[in-house]
C-alpha positions, -999 to +999 in steps of 0.1 A: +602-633+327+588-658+356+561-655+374+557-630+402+537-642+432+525-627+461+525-632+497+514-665+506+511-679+470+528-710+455+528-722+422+514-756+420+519-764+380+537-753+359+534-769+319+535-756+282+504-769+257+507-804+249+534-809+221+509-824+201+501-784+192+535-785+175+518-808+145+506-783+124+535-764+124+557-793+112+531-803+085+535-769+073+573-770+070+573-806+055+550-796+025+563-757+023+600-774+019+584-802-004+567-777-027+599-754-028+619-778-039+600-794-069+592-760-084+628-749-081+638-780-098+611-775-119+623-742-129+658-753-132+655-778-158+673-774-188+642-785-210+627-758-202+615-729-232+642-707-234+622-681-218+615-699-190+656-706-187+659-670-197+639-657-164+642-684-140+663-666-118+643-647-111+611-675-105+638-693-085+641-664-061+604-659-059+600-692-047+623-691-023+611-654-009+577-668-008+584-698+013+610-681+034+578-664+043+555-691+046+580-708+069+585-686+094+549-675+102+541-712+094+563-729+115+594-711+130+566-689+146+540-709+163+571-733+172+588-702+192+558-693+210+552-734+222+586-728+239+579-693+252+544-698+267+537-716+296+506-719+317+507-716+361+484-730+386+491-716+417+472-716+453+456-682+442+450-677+408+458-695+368+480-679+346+494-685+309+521-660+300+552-652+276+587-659+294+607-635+269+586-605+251+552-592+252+531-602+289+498-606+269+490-625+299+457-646+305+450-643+343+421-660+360+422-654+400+404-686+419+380-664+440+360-654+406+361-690+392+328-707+393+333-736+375+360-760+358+354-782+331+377-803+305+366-814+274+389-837+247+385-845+212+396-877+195+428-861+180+432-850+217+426-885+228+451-902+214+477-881+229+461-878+266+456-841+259+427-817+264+411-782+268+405-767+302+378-742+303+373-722+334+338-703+337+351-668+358+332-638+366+309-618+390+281-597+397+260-617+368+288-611+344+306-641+332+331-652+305+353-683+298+389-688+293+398-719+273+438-736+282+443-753+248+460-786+243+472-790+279+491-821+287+475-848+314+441-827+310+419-848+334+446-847+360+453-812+354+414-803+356+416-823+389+449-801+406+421-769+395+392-780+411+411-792+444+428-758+446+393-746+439+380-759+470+412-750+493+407-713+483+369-715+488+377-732+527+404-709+531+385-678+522+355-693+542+379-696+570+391-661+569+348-645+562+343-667+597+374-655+619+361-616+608+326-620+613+311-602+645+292-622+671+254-610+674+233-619+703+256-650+710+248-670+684+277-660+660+255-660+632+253-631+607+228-607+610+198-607+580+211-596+548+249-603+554+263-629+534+267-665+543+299-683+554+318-694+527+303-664+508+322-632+493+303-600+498+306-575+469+326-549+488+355-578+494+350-594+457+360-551+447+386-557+475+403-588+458+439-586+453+436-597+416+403-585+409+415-562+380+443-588+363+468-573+387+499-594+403+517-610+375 
């Protein structure tokens, strides 16, 4: 299913993992295929002891039960789920999900990201891919959610820190217009947070604060 957005919200990107993730996969089938076929001609030989000949039907279907297996959880599989996941940026939040079946969505809402960061390998290198890895949290309670293999990385890592900042002016914006003017200075009192600042009560407020909205 596509993403559902909110009032306000547009999606800025939207990309599957770098098809360099699809490598694996097709090593697997190449040698799975290569390895089915010598032992079925292996078995099939008419050399063979007559109690090999004698029972190689059922070797034969043996082989081809086990590598039925091994290619669709080896390849058929992780090839499917390149095609069905697909990962948002959007002005409010970033999102990888499943189109068709199970949600088992990642969501990461902008207003508890504090920091962005993209790293690449030298496999990663040659293809212009990389990881994204967002730093999200609040109320000294942090984790990180890593977007694998994600095509253009350092541009992408770019579009996230510049929709970063938007949300951060916008939400600054918005802390300003409701703050109350005291002693007419317009300045908070003591002890209330700082323009540009979320207090706890709105962070609890926060439309997406509990994964909610997809």
């Amino acid at each position: 299913m596509l993403l559902k957005l909110v009032d306000d919200e547009q999606v800025v990107v939207r990309a599957r993992a770098h098809f360099r993730a699809l490598i694996p996969p097709l090593v697997s089938m190449l040698a799975t295929i290569a390895v089915m076929m010598f032992l079925i001609g292996y078995l099939g030989r008419p050399s063979q002891p007559a109690f090999v000949q004698h029972y190689s039907h059922i070797g034969i279907f043996i082989v081809w039960a086990v590598g039925g297996l091994l290619l669709l959880f080896g390849a058929i599989k992780p090839v499917l789920s390149w095609l069905n996941r697909f990962t948002y940026l959007t002005t409010h939040r970033v999102v990888q999900k499943n189109i068709v079946g199970g949600a088992n969505a990642v969501v990461v809402p902008l207003g508890l990201v504090t920091g962005a960061d993209w790293r690449q390998s030298k496999a990663q290198e040659m293809f212009d891919a990389g990881d994204i890895v967002l730093t999200h949290g609040a109320y000294d309670q942090y984790q990180r959610t890593k977007l694998k293999d994600m095509p253009d990385a350092a541009r992408l890592h770019g579009l996230v820190a510049q929709q970063l900042q938007d949300y951060r002016r916008q939400a600054a914006r918005q802390h300003m217009g409701a703050q109350p003017q005291f002693g007419g200075y317009g300045g908070p009192p003591p002890g209330r947070p700082q323009p540009g600042q979320l207090s706890p009560a709105q962070m609890r407020a926060h439309p997406y604060a509990a994964g909610h909205g997809y």
